[in-house]
C-alpha positions as CSV (number, residue, x, y, z in Angstrom):
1,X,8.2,-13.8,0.9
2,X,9.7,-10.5,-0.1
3,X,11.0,-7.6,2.3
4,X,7.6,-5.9,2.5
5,X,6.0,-9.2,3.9
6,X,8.6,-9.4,5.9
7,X,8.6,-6.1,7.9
8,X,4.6,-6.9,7.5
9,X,5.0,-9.7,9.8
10,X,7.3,-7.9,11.9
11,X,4.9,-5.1,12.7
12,X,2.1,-7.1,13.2
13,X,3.9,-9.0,15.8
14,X,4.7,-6.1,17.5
15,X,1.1,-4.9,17.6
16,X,-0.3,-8.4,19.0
17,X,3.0,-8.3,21.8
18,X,1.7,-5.1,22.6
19,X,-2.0,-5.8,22.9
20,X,-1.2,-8.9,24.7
21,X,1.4,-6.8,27.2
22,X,-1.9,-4.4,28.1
23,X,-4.5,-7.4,28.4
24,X,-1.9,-9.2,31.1
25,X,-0.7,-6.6,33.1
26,X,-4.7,-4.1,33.0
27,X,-7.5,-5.4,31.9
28,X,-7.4,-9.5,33.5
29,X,-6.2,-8.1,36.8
30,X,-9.2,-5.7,36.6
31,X,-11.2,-9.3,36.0
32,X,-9.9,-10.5,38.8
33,X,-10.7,-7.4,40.9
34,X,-14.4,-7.8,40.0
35,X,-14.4,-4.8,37.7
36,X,-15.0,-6.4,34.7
37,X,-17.3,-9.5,33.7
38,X,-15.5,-12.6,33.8
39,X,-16.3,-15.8,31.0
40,X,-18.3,-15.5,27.8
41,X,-19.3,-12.0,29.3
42,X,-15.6,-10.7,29.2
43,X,-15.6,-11.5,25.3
44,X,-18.1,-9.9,25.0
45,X,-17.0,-6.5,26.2
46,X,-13.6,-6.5,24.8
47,X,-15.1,-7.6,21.0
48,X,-18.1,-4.7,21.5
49,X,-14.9,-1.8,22.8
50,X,-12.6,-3.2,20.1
51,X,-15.3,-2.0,17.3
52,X,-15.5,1.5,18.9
53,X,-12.2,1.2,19.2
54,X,-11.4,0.8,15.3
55,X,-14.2,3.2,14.6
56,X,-12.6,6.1,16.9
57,X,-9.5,5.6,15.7
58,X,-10.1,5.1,12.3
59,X,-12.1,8.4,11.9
60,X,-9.1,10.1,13.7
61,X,-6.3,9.1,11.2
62,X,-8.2,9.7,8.1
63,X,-9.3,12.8,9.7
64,X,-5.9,13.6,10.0
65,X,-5.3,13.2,6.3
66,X,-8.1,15.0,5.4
67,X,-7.1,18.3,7.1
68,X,-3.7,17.6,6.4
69,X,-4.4,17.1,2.5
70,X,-6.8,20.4,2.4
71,X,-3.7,22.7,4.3
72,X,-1.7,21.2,2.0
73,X,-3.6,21.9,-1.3
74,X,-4.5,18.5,-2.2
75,X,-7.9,18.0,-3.3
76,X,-10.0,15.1,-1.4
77,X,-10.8,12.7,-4.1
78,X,-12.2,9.4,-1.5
79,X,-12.2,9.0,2.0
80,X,-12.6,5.2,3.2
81,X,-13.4,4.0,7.0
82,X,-13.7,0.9,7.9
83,X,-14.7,0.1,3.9
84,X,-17.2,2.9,4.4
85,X,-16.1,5.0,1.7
86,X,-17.1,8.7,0.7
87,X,-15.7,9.1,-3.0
88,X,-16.0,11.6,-6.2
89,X,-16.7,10.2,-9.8
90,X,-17.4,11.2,-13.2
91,X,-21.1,11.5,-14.0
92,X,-21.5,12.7,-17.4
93,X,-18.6,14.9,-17.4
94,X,-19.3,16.6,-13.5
95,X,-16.7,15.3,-10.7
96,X,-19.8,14.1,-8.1
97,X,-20.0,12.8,-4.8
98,X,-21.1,9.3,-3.7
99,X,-21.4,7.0,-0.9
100,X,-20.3,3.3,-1.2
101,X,-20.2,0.4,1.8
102,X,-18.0,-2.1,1.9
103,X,-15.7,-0.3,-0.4
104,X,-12.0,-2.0,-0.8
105,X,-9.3,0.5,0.5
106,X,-5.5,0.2,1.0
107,X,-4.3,0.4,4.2
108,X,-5.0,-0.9,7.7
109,X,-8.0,0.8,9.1
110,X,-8.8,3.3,6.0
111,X,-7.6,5.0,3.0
112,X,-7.8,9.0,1.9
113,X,-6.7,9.6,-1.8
114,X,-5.7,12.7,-2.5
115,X,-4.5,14.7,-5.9
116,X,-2.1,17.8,-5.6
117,X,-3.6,20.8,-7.3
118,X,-0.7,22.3,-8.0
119,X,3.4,21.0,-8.5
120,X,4.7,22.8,-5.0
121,X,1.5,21.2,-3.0
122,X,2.8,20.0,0.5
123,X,2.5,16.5,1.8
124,X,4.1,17.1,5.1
125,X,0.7,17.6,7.3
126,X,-1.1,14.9,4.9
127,X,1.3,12.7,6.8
128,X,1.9,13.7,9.9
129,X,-1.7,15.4,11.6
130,X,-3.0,11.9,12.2
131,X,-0.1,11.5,14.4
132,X,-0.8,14.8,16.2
133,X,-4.4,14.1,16.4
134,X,-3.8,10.5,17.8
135,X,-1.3,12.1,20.6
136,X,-4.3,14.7,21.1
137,X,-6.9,11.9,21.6
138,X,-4.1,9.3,23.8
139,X,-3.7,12.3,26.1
140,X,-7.9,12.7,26.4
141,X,-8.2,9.6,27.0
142,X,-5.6,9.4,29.5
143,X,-6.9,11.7,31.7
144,X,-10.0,10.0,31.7
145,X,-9.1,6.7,32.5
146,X,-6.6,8.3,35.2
147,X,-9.5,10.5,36.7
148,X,-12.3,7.4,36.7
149,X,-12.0,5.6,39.6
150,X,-11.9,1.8,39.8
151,X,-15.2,0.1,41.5
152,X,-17.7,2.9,41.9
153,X,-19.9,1.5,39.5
154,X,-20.4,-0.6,36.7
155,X,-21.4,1.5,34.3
156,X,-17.9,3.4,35.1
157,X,-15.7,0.5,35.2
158,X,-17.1,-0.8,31.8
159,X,-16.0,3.4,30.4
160,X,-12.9,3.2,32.1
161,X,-11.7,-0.1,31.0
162,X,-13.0,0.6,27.2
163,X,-11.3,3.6,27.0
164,X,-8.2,1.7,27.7
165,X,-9.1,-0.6,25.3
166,X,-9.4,2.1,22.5
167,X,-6.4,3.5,23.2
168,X,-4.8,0.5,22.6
169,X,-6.4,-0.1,19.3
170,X,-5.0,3.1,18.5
171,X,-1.5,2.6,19.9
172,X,-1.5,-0.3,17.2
173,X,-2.9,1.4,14.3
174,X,0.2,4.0,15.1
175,X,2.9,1.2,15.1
176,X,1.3,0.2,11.9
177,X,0.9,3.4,10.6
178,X,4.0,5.1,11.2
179,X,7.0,2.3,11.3
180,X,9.8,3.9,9.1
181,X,9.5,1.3,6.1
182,X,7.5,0.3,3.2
183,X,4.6,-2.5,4.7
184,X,1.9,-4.4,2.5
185,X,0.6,-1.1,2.2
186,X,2.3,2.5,1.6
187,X,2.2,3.9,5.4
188,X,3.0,7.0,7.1
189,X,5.9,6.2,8.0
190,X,7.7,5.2,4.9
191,X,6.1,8.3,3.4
192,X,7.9,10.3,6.1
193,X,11.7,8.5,5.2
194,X,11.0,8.9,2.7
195,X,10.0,12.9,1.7
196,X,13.3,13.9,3.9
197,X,14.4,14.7,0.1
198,X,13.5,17.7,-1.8
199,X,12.8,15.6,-5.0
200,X,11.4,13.0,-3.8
201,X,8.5,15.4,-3.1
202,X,7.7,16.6,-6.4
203,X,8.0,12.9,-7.8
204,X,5.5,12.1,-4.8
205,X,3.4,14.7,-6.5
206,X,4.2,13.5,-9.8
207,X,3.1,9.9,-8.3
208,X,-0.2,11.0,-7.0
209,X,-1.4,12.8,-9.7
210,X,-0.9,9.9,-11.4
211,X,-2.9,7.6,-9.1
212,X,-5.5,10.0,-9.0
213,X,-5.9,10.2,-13.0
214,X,-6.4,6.4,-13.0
215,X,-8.8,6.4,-10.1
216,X,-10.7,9.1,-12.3
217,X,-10.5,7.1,-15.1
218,X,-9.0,10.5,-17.1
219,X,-5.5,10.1,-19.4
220,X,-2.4,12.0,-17.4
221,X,-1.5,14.2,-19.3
222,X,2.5,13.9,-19.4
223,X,4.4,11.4,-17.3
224,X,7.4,13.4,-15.7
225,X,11.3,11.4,-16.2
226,X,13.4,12.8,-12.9
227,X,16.9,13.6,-13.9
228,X,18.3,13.0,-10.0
229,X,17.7,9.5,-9.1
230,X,16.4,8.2,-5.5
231,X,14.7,4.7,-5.1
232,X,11.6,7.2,-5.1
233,X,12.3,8.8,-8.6
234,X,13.3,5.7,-9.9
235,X,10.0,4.0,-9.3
236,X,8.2,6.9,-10.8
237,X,10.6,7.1,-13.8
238,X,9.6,2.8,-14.2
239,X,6.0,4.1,-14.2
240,X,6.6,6.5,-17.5
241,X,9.0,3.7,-18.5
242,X,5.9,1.8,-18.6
243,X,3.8,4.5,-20.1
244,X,5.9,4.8,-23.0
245,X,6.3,1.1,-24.0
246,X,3.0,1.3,-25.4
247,X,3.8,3.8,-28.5
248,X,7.2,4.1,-28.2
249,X,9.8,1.1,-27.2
250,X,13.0,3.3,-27.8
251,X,12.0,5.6,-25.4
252,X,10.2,3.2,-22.7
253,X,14.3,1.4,-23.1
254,X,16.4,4.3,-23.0
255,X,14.7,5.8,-19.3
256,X,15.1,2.0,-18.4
257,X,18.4,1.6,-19.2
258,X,19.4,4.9,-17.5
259,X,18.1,3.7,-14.4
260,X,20.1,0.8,-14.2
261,X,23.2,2.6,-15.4
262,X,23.2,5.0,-12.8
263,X,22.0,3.1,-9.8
264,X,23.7,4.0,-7.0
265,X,20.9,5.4,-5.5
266,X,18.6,2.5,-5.7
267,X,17.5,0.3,-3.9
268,X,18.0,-3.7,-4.9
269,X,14.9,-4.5,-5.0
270,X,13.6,-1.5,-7.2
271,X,16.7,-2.6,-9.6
272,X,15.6,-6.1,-9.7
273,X,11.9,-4.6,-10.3
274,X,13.3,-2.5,-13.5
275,X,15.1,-5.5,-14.7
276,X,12.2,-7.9,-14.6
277,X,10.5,-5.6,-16.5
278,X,12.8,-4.7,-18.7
279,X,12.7,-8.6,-19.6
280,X,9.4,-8.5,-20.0
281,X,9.7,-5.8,-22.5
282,X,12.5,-7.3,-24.8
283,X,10.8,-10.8,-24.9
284,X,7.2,-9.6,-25.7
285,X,8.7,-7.1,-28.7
286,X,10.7,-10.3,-30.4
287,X,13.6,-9.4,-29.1
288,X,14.5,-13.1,-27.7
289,X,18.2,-13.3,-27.8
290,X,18.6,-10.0,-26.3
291,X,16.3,-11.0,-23.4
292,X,17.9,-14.0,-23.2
293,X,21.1,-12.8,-22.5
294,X,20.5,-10.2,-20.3
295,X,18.7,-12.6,-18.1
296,X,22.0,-14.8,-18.6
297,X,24.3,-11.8,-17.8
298,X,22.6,-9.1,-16.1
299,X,20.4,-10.8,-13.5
300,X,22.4,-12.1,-10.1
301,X,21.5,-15.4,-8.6
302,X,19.1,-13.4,-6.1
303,X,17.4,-11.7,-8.6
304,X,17.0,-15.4,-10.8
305,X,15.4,-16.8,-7.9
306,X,12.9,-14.0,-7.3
307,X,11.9,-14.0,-10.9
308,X,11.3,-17.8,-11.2
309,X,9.0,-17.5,-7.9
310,X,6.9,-15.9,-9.3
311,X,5.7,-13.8,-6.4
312,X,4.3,-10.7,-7.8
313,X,2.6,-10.1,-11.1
314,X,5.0,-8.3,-13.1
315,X,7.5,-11.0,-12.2
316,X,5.2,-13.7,-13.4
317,X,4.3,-12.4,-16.6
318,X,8.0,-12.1,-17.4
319,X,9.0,-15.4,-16.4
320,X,6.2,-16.7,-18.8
321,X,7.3,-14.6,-21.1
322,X,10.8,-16.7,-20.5
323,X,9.5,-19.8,-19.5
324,X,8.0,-20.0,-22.9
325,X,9.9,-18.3,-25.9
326,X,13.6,-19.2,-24.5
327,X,12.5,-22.2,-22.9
328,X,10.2,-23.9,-24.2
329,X,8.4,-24.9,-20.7
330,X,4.5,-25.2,-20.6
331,X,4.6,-26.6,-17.5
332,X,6.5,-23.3,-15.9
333,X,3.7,-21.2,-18.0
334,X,1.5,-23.4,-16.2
335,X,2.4,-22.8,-12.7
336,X,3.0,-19.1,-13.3
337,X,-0.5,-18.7,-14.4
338,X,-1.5,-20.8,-11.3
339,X,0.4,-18.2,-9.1
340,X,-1.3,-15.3,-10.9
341,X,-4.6,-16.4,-9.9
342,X,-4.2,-16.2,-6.2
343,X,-2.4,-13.2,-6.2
344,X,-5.3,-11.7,-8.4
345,X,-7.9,-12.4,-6.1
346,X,-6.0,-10.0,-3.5
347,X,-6.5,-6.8,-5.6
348,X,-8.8,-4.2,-5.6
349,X,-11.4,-4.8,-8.4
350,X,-9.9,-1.6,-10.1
351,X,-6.1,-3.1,-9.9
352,X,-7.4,-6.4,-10.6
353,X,-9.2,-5.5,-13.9
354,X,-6.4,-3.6,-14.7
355,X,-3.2,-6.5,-13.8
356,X,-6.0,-9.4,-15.8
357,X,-5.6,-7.0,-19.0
358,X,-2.1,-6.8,-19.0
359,X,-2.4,-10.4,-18.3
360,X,-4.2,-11.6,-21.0
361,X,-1.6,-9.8,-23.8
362,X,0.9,-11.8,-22.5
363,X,-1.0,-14.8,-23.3
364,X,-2.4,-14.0,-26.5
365,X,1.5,-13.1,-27.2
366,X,1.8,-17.0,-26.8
367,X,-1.0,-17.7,-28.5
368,X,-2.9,-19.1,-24.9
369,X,-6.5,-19.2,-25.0
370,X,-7.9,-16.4,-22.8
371,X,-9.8,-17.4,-20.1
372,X,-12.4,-14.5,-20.0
């Protein structure tokens, strides 16, 4: 389980110790008062309120994005609720509109994707409006719940009580969405640690633009290498790293190996990251002893461990990579393969399409027959 997962589990914790906190100390007294139904009945009212609850709230944070995004000049490119997803595509050369149910997203009640349309745009209110908007809408409903008065009718107590209810759902959503740290999905929060530096904004531009150009299916037109290196920069600069190996090795190695000779602004996990796939890179291109002995000399014990787990893709199609031209194990390339296909079915169709390409050149490298 890596750190992400971890903090994952964390959070969601919190959220359930929270929910649970409200349901003990509000809404079963209320039961017991008479103001709510009691058995099946009470199911029943929380499940129908928690669905307006992620609706309301849901609308409000991607709301927040939107008007955030647009003051900040970023143009809207998708907007996903509840997998209800508004989107622009390529039709024939025109950037149209569509509609889509039950549309993947990334992120915990909805997704916005966004592109900068120009290098200075501003991601601060992109980030931070659904947090005013969600204070805006706490404080509404606070003053309605707190102006209601318990036991004048039903119709009321069911309001009163389902307001509480969504303001809950959106208390969690907030934990979620704005704890300072990177979860299973890139959150508010982490965005906000982590745009405290000056160039960590243009590389979040840099970044987007280049999520955006795959989501349009279009070519980006040059991949940006930062010069000052944060853990931010330094995952962009793996990107064009990435980019490069395609056509040009030397210079796919060279921003590589800068990165991990001037590291002291990076993270260890982003290190091992550029490591594993700088493995990956030497053993696909022939270069066998030299990947052997940097994963000999330059990987710690930690990072050894990580890589023969097998926990995330790039990982596993190094260690095949390994597994099989420096050791000579099918049954490793085996259970690698194995892992793969669990962690594929968690993508997004477009990532998933993408990550079973990438995929499959590692095994026609070792001549493995291509399960299409």
């Amino acid at each position: 389980m890596n750190k992400e997962e971890i903090y994952s589990w964390l959070v969601y914790i919190v959220m359930l110790a929270f929910a649970i906190v409200i349901g003990v100390t509000i809404i079963i007294p209320a039961m017991n008062n008479g103001y709510l139904p009691t058995g099946f009945m009470s199911f029943i009212f929380i499940f129908v309120w928690i669905i307006i609850g992620l609706i309301i709230n849901a609308i409000f944070i991607e709301l927040g994005h939107v008007i955030g995004a647009k003051i900040g000049n970023y143009e809207i490119l998708s907007v996903n609720i509840l997998s209800f997803c508004i989107y622009k595509e390529f039709v024939n050369g025109k950037l149209v509109t569509k509609f889509k149910a039950f549309k993947n997203f990334d992120g915990l009640l909805g997704e916005t994707i966004i592109s900068p349309k120009r290098n200075n745009s501003k991601p601060i209110l992109y980030i931070f409006l659904p947090l005013v908007l969600f204070l805006l809408e706490i404080v509404g409903l606070a003053c309605c719940f707190l102006y209601i008065e318990s036991g004048l009718s039903v119709a009321l107590d069911h309001l009163k009580y389902g307001i509480l209810i969504i303001s809950t759902i959106g208390g969690m959503s907030i934990i979620y969405d704005y704890f300072p740290t990177k979860l299973d999905s890139l959150n508010d929060g982490y965005r906000l640690v982590l745009l405290n530096k000056k160039v960590n904004i243009e590389a979040y531009n840099e970044y987007l633009s280049i999520v955006s150009d795959k989501y349009l299916k279009k070519e980006h037109a040059e991949y940006k290498v930062f010069t000052t290196l944060t853990d931010f920069t330094a995952k962009v600069n793996l990107i064009a790293a990435k980019y490069y190996a395609k056509d040009n090795l030397e210079k796919s190695l060279e921003i590589i190996n800068n990165l991990l000779n001037n590291n002291d602004n990076i993270t260890k996990s982003t290190i091992r990251d550029i490591k594993i796939y700088k493995l990956e890179l030497l053993l696909y291109y022939d270069k066998i002893e030299d990947g052997k002995d940097f994963y000999q000399n330059d990987f710690n014990q930690e990072e050894k461990k990580y890589l023969i787990s097998c926990t995330t893709l790039d990982s596993i199609r190094s260690y095949i990579l390994y597994a099989y031209l420096v050791e000579g194990s099918n049954s490793e390339v085996n259970r690698a393969l194995e892992k793969s296909e669990k962690i594929l079915k968690r993508l997004l169709p477009n990532e998933e399409a993408e990550e079973k390409e990438k995929l499959d050149l590692i095994k026609t490298k070792i001549n493995l027959t291509i399960n299409k």
